[in-house]
DOVEX-838653 format. One line per field, with one value per residue (C-alpha): x negated, y, z negated; residue number from 1; residue in one letter. Coordinates in nm, 4 decimals. Last residue first. Example, Ala and Ser with C-alpha at 12.3 -4.5 7.8 and 13.67 -1.06 7.14 Angstrom:
DOVEX-838653
x: c(-1.3670,-1.2300)
y: c(-0.1060,-0.4500)
z: c(-0.7140,-0.7800)
seq: c(2,1)
type: c(S,A)
This chain:
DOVEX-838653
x: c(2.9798,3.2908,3.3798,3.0712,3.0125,2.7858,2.4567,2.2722,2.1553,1.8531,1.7436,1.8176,1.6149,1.3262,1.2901,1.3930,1.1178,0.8352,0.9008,0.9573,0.6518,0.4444,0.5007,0.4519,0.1392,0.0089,0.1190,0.0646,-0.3058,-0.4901,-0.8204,-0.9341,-0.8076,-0.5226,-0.3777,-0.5372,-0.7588,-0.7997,-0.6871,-0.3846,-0.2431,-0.3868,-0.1540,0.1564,0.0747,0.0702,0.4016,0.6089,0.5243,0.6494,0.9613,1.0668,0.9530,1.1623,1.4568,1.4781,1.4247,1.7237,1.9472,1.8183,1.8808,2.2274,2.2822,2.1860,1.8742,1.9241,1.9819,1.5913,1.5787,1.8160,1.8086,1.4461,1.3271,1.5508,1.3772,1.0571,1.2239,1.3095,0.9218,0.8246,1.0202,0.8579,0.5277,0.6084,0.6965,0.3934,0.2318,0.3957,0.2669,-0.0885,-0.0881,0.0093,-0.2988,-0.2586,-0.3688,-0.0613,0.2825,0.5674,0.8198,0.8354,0.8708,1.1006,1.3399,1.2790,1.3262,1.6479,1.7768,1.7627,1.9145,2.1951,2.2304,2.2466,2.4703,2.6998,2.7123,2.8190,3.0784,3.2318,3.1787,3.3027,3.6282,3.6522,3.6359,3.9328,3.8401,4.0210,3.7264,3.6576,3.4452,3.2491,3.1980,3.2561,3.1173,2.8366,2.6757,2.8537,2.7607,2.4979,2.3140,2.3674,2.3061,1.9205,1.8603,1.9660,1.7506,1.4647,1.5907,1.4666,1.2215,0.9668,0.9982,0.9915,0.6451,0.5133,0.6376,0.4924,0.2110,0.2540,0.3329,0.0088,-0.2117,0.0341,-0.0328,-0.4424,-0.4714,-0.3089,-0.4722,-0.8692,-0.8983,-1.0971,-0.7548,-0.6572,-0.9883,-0.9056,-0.5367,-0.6714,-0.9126,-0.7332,-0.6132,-0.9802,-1.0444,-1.2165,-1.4245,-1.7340,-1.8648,-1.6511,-1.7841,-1.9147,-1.5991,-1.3757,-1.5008,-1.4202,-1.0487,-1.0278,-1.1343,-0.8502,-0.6017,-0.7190,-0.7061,-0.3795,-0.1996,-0.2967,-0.0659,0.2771,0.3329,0.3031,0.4595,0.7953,0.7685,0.7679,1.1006,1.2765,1.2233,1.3791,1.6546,1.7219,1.7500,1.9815,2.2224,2.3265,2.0934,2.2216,2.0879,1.7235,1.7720,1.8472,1.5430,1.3217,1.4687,1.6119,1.2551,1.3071,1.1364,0.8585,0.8194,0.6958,0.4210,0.3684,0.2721,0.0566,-0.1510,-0.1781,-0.2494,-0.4950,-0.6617,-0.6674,-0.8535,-1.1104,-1.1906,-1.1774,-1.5297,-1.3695,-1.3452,-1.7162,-1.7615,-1.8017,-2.0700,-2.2711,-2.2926,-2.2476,-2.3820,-2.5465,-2.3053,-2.0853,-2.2973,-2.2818,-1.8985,-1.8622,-2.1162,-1.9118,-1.7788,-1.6546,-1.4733,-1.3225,-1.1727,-1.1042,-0.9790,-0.7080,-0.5771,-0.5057,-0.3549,-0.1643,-0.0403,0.0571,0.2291,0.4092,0.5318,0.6733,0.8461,0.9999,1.1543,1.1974,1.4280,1.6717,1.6442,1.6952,1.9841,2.1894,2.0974,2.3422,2.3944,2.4462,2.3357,1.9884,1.9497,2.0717,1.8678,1.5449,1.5422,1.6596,1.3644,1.1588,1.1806,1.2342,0.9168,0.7163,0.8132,0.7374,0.3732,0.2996,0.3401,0.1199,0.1552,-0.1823,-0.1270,0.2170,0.0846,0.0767,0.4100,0.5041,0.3429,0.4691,0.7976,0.6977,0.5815,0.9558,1.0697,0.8544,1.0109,1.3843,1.3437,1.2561,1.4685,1.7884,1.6133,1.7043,2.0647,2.1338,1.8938,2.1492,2.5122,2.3959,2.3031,2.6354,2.8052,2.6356,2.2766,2.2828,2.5392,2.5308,2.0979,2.1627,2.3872,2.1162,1.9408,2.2102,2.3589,2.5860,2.6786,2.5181,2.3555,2.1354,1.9147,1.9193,1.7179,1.5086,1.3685,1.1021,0.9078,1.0315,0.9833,0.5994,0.5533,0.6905,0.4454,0.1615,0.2036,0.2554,-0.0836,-0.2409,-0.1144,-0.2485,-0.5461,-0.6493,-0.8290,-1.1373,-1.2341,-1.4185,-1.4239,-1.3455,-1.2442,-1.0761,-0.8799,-0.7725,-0.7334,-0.4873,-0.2850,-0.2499,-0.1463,-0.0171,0.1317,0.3164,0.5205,0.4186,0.6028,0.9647,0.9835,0.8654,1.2238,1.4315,1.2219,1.2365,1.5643,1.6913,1.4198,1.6125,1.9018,2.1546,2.5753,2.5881,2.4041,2.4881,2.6400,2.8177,2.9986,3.0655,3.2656,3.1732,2.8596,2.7810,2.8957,2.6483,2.3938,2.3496,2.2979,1.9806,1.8866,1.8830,1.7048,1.4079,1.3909,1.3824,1.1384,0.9024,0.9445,0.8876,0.5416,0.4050,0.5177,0.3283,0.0314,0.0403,0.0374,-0.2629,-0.2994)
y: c(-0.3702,-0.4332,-0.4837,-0.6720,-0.7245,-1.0313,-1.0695,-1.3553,-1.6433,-1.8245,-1.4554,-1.3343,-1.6389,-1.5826,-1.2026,-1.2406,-1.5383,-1.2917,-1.0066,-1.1937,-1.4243,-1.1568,-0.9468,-1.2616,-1.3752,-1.0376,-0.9501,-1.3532,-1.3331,-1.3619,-1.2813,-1.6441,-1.8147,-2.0808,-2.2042,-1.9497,-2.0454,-2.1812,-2.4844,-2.5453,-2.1806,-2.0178,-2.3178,-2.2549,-1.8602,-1.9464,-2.1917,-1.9211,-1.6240,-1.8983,-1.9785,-1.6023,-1.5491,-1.8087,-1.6727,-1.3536,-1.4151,-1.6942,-1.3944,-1.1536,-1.3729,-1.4879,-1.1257,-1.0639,-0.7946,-0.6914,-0.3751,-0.2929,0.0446,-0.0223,-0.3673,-0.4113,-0.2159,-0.3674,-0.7102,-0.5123,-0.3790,-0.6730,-0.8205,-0.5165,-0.7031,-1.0536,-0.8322,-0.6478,-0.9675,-1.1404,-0.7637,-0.7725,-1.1570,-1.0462,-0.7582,-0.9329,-1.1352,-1.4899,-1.6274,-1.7753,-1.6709,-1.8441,-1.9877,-1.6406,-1.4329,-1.6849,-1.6210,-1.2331,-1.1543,-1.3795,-1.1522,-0.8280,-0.9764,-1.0913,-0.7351,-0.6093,-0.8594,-0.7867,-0.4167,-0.4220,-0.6816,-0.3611,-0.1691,-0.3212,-0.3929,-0.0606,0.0706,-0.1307,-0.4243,-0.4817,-0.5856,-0.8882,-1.1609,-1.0230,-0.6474,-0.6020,-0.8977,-0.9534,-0.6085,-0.3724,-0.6224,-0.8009,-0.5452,-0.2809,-0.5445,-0.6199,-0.2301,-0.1857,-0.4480,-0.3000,0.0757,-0.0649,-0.2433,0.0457,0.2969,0.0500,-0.1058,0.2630,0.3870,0.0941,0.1819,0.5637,0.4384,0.2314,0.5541,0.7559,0.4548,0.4962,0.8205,0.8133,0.5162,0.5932,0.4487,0.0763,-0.0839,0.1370,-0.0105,-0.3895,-0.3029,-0.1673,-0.4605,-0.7627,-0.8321,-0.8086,-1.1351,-1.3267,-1.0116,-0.9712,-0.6349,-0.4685,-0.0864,-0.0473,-0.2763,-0.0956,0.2083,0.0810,0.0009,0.3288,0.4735,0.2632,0.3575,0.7377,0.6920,0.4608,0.7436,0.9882,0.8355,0.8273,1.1788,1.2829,1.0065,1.1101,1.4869,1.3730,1.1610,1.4124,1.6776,1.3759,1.2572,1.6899,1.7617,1.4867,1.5888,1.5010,1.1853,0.8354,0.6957,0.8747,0.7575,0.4014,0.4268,0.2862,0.0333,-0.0818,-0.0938,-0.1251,0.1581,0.1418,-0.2031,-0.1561,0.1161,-0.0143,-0.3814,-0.2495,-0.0381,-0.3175,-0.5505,-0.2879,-0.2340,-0.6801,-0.6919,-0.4096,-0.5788,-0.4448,-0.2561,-0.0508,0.2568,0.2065,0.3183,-0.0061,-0.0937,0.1138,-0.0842,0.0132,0.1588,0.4571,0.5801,0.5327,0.7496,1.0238,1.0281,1.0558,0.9488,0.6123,0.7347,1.0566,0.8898,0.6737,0.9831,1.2226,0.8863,0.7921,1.1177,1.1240,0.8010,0.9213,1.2190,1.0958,0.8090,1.0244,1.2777,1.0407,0.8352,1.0745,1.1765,0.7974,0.7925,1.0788,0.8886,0.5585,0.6369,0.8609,0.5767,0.3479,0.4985,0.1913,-0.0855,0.0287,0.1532,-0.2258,-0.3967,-0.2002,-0.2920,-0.6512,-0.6858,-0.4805,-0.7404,-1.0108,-1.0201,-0.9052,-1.2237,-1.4545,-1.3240,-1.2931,-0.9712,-0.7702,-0.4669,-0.4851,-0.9249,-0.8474,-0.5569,-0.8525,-0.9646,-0.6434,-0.6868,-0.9804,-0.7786,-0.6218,-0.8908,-1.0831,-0.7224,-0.7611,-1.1055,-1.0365,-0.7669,-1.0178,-1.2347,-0.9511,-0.8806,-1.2317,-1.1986,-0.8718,-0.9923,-1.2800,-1.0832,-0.7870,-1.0090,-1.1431,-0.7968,-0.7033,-0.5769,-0.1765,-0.0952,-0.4467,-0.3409,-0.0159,-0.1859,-0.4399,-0.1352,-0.0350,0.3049,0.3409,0.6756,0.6450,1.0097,0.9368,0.6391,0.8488,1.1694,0.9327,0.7396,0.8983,1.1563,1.0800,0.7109,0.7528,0.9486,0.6808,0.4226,0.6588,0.6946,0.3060,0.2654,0.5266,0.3323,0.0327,0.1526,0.2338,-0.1070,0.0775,0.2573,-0.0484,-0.4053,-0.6404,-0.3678,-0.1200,-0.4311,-0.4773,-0.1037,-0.1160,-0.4214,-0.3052,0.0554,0.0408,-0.3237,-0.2443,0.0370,0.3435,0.2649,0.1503,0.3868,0.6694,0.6887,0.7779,1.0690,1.1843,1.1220,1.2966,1.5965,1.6676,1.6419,1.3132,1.3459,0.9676,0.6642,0.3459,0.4275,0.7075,0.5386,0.2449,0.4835,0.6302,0.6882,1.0151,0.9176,0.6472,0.8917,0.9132,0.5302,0.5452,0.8469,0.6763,0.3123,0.5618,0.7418,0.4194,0.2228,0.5777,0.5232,0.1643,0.2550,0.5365,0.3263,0.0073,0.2607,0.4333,0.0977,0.0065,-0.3348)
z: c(2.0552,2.2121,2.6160,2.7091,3.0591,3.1079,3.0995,3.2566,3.0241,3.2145,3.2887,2.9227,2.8400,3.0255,2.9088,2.5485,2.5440,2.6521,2.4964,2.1345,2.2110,2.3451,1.9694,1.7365,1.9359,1.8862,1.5139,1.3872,1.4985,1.8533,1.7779,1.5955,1.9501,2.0435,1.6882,1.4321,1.1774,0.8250,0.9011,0.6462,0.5756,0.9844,1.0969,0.8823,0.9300,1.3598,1.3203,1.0899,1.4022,1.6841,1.4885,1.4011,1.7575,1.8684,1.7129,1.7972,2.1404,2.1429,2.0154,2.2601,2.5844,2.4420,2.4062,2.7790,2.8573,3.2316,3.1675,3.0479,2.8207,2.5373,2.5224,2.5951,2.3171,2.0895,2.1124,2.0936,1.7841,1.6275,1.7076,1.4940,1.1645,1.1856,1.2022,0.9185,0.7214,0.8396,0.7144,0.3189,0.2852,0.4086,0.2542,-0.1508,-0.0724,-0.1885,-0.4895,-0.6389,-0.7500,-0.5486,-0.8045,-0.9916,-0.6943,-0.5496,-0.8405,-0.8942,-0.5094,-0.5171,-0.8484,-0.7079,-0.3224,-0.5286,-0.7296,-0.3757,-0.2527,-0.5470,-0.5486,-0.1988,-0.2083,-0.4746,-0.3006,0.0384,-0.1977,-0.2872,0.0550,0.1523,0.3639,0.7130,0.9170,0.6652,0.7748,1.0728,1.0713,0.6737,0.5525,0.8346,0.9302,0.6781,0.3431,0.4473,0.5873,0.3221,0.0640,0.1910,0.2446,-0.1334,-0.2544,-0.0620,-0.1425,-0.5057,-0.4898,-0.3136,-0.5603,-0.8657,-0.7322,-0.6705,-1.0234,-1.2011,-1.0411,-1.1610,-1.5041,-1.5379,-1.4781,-1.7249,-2.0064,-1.9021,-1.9244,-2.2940,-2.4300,-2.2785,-1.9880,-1.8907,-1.9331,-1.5738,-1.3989,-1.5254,-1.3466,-1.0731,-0.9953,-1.0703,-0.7318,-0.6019,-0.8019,-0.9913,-1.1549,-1.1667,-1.0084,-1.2821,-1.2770,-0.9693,-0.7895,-1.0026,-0.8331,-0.4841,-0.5688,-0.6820,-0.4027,-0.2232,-0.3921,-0.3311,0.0431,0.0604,-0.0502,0.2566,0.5016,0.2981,0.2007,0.5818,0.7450,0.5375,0.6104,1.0148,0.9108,0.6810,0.9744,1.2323,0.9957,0.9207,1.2403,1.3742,1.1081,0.7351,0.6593,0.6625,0.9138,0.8270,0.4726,0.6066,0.8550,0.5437,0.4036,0.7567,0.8734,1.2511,1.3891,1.1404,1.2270,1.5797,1.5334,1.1827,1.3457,1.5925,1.3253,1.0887,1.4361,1.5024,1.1586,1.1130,1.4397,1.3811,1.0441,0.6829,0.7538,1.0239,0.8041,0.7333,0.3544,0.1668,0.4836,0.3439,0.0502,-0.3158,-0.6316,-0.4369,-0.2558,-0.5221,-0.7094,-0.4657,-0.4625,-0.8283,-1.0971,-1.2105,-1.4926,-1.3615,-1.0552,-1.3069,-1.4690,-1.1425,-0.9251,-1.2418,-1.2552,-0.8499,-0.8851,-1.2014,-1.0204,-0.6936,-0.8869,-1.0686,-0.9101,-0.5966,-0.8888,-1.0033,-0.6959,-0.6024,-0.9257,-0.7409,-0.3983,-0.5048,-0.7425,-0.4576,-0.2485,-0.5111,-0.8519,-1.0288,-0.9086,-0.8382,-1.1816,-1.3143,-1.0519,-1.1001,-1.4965,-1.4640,-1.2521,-1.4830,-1.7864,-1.5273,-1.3495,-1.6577,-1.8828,-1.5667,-1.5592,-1.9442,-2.1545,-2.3223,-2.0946,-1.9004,-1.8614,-1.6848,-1.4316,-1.1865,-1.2551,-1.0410,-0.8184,-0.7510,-0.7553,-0.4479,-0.2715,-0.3427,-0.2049,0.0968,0.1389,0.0785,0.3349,0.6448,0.4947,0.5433,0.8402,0.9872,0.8323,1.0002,1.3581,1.4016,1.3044,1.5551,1.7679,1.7302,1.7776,2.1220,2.2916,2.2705,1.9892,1.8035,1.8318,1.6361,1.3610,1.3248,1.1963,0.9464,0.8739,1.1790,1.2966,1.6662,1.6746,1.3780,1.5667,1.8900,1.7098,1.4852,1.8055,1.9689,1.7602,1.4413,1.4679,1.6133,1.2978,1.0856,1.2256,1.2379,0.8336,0.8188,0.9815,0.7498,0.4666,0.5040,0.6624,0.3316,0.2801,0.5393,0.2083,0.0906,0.1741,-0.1425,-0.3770,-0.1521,-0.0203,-0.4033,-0.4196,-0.1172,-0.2500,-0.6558,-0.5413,-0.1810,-0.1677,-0.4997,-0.3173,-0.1098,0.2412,0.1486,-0.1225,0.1046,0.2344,-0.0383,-0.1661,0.2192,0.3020,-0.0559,0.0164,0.3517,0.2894,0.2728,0.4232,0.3816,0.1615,0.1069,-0.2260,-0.0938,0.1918,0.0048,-0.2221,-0.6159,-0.5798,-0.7376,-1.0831,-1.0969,-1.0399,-1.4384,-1.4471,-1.1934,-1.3826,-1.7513,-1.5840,-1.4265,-1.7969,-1.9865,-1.7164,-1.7922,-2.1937,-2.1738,-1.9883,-2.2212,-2.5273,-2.3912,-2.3504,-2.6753,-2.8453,-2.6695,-2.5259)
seq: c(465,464,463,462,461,460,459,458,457,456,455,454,453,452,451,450,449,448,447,446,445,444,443,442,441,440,439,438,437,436,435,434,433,432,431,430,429,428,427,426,425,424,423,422,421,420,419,418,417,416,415,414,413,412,411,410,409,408,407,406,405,404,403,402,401,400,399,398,397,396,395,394,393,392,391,390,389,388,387,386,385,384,383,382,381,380,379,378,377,376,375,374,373,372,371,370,369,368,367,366,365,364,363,362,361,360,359,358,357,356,355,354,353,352,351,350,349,348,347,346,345,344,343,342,341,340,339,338,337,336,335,334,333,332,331,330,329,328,327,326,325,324,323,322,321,320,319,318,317,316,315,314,313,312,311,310,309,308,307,306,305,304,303,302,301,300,299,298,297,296,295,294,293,292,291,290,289,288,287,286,285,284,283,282,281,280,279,278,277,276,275,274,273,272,271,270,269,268,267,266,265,264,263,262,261,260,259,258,257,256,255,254,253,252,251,250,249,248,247,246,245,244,243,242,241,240,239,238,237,236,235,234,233,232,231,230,229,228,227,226,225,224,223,222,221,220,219,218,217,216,215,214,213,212,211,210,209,208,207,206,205,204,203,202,201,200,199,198,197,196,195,194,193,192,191,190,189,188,187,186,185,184,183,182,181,180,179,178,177,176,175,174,173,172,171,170,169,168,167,166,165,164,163,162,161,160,159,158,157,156,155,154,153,152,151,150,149,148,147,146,145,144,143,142,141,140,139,138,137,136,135,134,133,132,131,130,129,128,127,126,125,124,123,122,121,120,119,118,117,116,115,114,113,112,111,110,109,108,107,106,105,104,103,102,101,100,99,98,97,96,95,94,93,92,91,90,89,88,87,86,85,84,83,82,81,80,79,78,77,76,75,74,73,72,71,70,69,68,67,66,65,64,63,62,61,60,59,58,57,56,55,54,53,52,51,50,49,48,47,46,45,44,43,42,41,40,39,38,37,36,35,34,33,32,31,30,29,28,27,26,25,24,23,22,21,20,19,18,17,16,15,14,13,12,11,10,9,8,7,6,5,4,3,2,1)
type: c(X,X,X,X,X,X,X,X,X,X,X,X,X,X,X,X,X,X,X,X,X,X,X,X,X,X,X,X,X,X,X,X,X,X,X,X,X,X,X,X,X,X,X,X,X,X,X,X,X,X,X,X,X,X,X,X,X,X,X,X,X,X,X,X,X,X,X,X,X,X,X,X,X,X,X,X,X,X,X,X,X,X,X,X,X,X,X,X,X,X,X,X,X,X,X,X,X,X,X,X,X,X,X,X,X,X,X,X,X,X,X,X,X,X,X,X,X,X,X,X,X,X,X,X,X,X,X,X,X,X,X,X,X,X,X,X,X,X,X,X,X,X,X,X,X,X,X,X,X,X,X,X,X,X,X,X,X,X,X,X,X,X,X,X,X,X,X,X,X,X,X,X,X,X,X,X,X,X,X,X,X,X,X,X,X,X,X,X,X,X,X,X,X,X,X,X,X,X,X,X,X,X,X,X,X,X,X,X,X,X,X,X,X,X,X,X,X,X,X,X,X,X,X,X,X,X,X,X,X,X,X,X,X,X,X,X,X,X,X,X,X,X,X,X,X,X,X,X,X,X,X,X,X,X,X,X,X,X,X,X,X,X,X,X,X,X,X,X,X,X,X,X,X,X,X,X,X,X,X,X,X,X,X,X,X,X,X,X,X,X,X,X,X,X,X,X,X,X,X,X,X,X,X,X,X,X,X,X,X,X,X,X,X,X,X,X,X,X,X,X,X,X,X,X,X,X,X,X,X,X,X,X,X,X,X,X,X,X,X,X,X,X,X,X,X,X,X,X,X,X,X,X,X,X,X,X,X,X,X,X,X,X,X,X,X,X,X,X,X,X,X,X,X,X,X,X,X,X,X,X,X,X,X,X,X,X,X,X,X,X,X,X,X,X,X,X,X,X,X,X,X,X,X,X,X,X,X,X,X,X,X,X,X,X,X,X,X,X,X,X,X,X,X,X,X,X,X,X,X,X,X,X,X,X,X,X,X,X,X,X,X,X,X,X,X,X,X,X,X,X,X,X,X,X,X,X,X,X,X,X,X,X,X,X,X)
């Protein structure tokens, strides 16, 4: 690798690490480091992290490179998602003061649900950050360094930022972040597009079919689309901003602003993904593709290129980690265990779960790395997440949904979504029919099952929530 490159990319960890420590003496309370009193451009930079990450640079171009432009569904489907938030639920989310999603269903359904759907999120976020940081390894070959190497030279990187300053941290790096990997991606598309004669010549070089918006599969683009619509809502990364933003107004402007940023990203990735396909019609992979299109560069392009994915995988770690701590730490420690904590000691429980969460995503991300699409893993968790909100659904608008009811829900469809990716793994096909995927069967088993069992478990009156 280029010298100018590996200086390129140390100097843009450098500068992310330097902010995250600078906000440090902005979050100073648990308050503050989870996040309170936000603008707009703070919910917004904070926000996007949990929509443009790994997934929507390495993912999107490797779905660009097996299929075409239909790969940027990804992102169009979590642009829907947020906008769907913003219309319907970022007004009642703000108005209950809490700053956790599980906090939202303890208000509607009870404080053990609360407890339940806390530590099954808390997975449910462990898993798109373990994606995340896959990603992350991903980029280790481009900088010289091995797989394992690159997962805990940035880990360590995105943990100690992240420790420090908190939300104010994720929002000020996820500034930068937003500049650069805009701006590389859009780099990147004007210099490959060059070399491989612009739109007309990849009409030329490649199928039709690469340029069919449906080409990725009508199935997979509505349970992408099903699962945003549902897992927007409950995307505790994501709706922390929005929980913790200074007004009603400014969650639900931050919100709309949000879907807007995130929707048209998956676009470029995906071009590029389809002009690494002209110009490396070989490779093993689709994974490889950006990266093999980035090395293609000259030095300098190529070193901003690489710093805007770095940028999306550090955008999208980071409020992950946070999200994960948050829960833990308000939902269980400080609801459950310890009621009378000082703030300093939920900061300082805070700072360790979220280091915790840092260094779980790094472990299993090392021990897991194979072949497997980093969408596929980031969309079970999606899906996992959506069911949440169809349990939540129900508890705000049907009466008759019990917590014993909800609790139960949650965890069949946890069970029921694990048994249809354990079958699809080993058989190479669904359980009932080839249509009906983890999203759908996920989805009717969590309305289904919270339905039965909150009539086999009637509700009672509840005097806390």
């Amino acid at each position: 690798m280029s010298p100018m490159i590996l200086i390129i990319i140390v100097l843009y960890l450098a500068v992310t690490v330097a902010i995250g420590l600078i906000a440090n003496k902005n979050a100073k309370t648990a308050s503050s480091f989870h996040g309170a009193g936000l603008g707009v451009l703070m919910c917004v930079a904070a926000g996007t992290g949990e929509w443009l990450g790994g997934t929507s640079t390495t993912g999107v171009s490797e779905y660009g490179y097996d299929f075409g432009i239909s790969g940027s569904w990804y992102t169009i489907a979590n642009g829907i998602g947020i906008i769907f938030l913003a219309i319907f639920f970022a007004k009642l989310y703000r108005s209950l003061e809490t700053v956790t999603v599980p906090g939202i269903i303890g208000h509607f359904i009870g404080t053990k649900a609360r407890i339940v759907s806390s530590i099954l999120l808390t997975f449910v976020m462990l898993a798109v950050g373990t994606s995340q940081v896959v990603a992350a390894g991903t980029l280790g070959a481009v900088f010289g360094l091995d797989y394992v190497a690159a997962v805990i030279v940035l880990g360590v990187g995105f943990i100690i930022y992240t420790l420090a300053g908190g939300m104010i941290a994720v929002g000020y790096t996820n500034m930068l972040h937003l500049v650069a990997m805009y701006g590389g991606v859009i780099l990147a598309v004007l210099l490959a597009g060059s070399d491989v004669g612009g739109l007309t010549g990849m009409r030329e070089a490649l199928p039709e079919s690469y340029f069919s918006m449906t080409a990725v599969g009508v199935p997979r683009v509505s349970s992408w689309v099903i699962a945003s619509l549902l897992g927007a809502c409950t995307a505790q990364a994501g709706i922390q901003p929005i929980l913790a933003a200074k007004d009603v107004n400014v969650a639900k402007k931050a919100s709309v602003i949000t879907a807007f940023v995130v929707a048209p990203f998956g676009l470029l990735t995906a071009f590029l993904g389809m002009m690494a396909k002209i110009k490396f019609p070989d490779l093993v992979s689709g994974k490889e593709a950006l990266p093999a299109l980035m090395m293609s560069l000259n030095p300098v392009a190529g070193g901003i290129v690489l710093a805007s994915i770095l940028a999306a995988v550090l955008s999208t770690i980071s409020p992950i980690i946070l999200a994960s701590g948050t829960m833990l730490t308000k939902d269980i420690y400080q609801r459950r265990l310890r009621p009378d904590a000082t703030d300093a000691q939920v900061l300082r429980v805070s700072r360790i779960t979220t280091a915790a969460a840092g260094v779980i995503c790094i472990i299993v991300a090392i021990l897991m790395y194979d072949s497997s699409r980093i969408l596929d893993i980031v969309y079970f968790a999606y899906t996992l997440r959506g069911c949440m909100f169809v349990v939540l659904l129900l508890g705000i608008y049907w009466k008759r949904t019990s917590e014993r009811g909800a609790i139960f829900g949650m965890l069949v469809t946890v069970a029921v979504g694990f048994l249809w990716v354990s079958f699809k793994a080993v058989t190479g096909t669904y359980p009932i029919h080839p249509g009906l995927n983890e999203t759908y069967i996920s989805v009717i088993a969590a309305l289904v099952s919270t339905v039965i069992f909150s009539f086999i478990f009637k509700k009672q009156a509840q005097s806390q929530h």
